[in-house]
N, C-alpha and C positions, 0 to 999 in steps of 0.2 A: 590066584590070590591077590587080594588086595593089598598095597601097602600107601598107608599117609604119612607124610613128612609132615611135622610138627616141631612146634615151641612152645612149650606153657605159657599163659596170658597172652596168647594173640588172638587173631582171627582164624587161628587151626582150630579153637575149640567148638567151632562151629562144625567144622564136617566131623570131626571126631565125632559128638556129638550125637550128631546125625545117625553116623554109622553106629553107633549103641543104641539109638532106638528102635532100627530096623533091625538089628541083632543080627547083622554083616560080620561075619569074619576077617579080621582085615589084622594085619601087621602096624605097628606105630614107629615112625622112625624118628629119633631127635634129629634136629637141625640146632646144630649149636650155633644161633645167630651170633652172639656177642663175642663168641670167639673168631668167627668171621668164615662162619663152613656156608654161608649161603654164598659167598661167593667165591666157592671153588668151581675149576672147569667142571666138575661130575653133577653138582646141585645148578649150575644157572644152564647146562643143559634141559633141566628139568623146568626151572622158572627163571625166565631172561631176567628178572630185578633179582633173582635169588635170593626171593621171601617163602615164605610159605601160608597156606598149605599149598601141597601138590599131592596130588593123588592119582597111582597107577593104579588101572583095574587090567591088566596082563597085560598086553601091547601097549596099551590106552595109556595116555596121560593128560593130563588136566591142572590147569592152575585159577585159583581163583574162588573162593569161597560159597559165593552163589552159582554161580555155574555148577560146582564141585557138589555140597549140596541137591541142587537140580537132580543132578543126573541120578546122585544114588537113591534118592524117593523116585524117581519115573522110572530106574533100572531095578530093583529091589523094593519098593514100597508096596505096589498093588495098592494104590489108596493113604497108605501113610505118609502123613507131612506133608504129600500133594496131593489133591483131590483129583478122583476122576470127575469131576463135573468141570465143563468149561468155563463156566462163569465163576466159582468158587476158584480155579486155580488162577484165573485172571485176576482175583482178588489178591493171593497168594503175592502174585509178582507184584502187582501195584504196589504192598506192602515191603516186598524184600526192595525194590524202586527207593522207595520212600527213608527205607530205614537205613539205605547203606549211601543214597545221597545227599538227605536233608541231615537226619539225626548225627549218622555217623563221621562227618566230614569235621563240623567241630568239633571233636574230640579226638579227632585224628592232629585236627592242625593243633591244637594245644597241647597231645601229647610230643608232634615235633617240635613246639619251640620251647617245650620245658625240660626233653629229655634226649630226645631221638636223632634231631639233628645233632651234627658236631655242633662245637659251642659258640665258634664263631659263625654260625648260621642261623644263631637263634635271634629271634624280635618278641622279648616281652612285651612292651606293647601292645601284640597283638589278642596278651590272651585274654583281658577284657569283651572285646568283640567274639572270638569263639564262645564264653561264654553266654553271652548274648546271643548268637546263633544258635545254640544250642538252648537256649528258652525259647525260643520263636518258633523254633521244630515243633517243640514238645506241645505249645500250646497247639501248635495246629494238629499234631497228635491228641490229643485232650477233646478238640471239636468233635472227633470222629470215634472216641475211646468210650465212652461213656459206662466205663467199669466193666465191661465184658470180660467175659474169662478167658475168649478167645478173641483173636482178630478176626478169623474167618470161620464163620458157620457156628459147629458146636463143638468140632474137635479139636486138638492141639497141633497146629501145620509149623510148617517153616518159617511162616510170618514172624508166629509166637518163637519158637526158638532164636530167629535174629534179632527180635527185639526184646526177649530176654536179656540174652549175650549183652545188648547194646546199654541197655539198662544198666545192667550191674556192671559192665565197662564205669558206665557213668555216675554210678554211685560209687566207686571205687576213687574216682576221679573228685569226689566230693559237690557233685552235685544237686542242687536241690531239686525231687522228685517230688510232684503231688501225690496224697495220699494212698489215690486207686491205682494210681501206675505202680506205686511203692507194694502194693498187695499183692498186684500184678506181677511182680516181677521175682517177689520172694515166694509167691505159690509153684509157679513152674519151675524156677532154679533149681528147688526140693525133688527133680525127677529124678527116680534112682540114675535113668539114663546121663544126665548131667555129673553128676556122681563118678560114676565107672568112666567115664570121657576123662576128668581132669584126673582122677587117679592114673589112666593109662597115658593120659603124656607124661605127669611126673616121674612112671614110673621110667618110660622111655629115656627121659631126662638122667635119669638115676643110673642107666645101664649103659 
């Protein structure tokens, strides 16, 4: 049996996600971040920063979103979300690359210095420039975006789902999205599978 350790509104929502697309069996566990369960000795066993997700597939354990992701479309997909062509999945990565170093970093650091760090750790300052990093992404996403439905080929892969996620991170966050990415981003959100993901961490959350 599978089991994911999750938090609503992270980067859990990603393998969650995942795992209701491939229609994987899997257990949800909360990690009550804010009350401070990721750093207990039993949760940083699991993940040394005792973040999440972490994902056990029996023995197996796994941290890490992309990685985590990876493995259940190449273990469980047969083709879903990862392509078997090689060049199509080399796309895939250059994508998940792209989206979790350029995109995703400014909206990482701005959500640390507006919320995440303690408060003597924070530099306003800086969230000008995240901003601005995160325009500079997006256009060079935009050079290569050219309104497709998908990022890679004709089907819906991993790519699309992290830059989903990443997206409505960022429209969450109040930023300004050009119009095709904004289409982009509210047509795939609409997947039943995104759907049943954030109901099953809430509901983890809940219990």
């Amino acid at each position: 049996m599978i089991t994911l350790y999750s938090y609503p509104n992270s980067r859990s929502l990603r393998a969650t996600w995942t795992l209701e697309e491939l229609g994987v069996e899997y257990r949800c566990r909360h990690v009550a971040l804010d009350k401070g369960e990721g750093q207990t000795p039993e949760h940083l066993a699991r993940h040394p920063d005792g973040k999440v997700p972490v994902l056990e597939d029996g023995e197996f354990t796994l941290f890490e979103s992309v990685p985590i992701c990876r493995y259940l479309a190449e273990k469980y997909g047969d083709g879903a979300l990862l392509p078997h062509d090689l060049s199509a999945r080399a796309q895939v990565d250059q994508w998940l690359s792209f989206i979790v170093t350029e995109l995703e970093q400014p909206l990482w650091a701005q959500a640390k210095h507006q919320f995440a760090l303690p408060q003597e750790k924070r530099i306003p300052a800086v969230l000008p420039t995240c901003a601005w990093e995160f325009q500079r992404a997006l256009k060079a996403l935009e050079r290569c975006f050219h309104g497709r439905e998908n990022l890679v080929g004709d089907t819906f892969t991993l790519a699309d789902l992290f830059l989903t996620h990443t997206l409505t991170w960022a429209a969450s966050m109040k930023h300004r999205l050009p119009e095709p990415l904004t289409i982009y981003r509210e047509r795939h959100a609409k997947r039943p599978a995104m759907a049943k993901a954030m109901d099953r961490e809430k509901s983890a959350a809940e219990h």
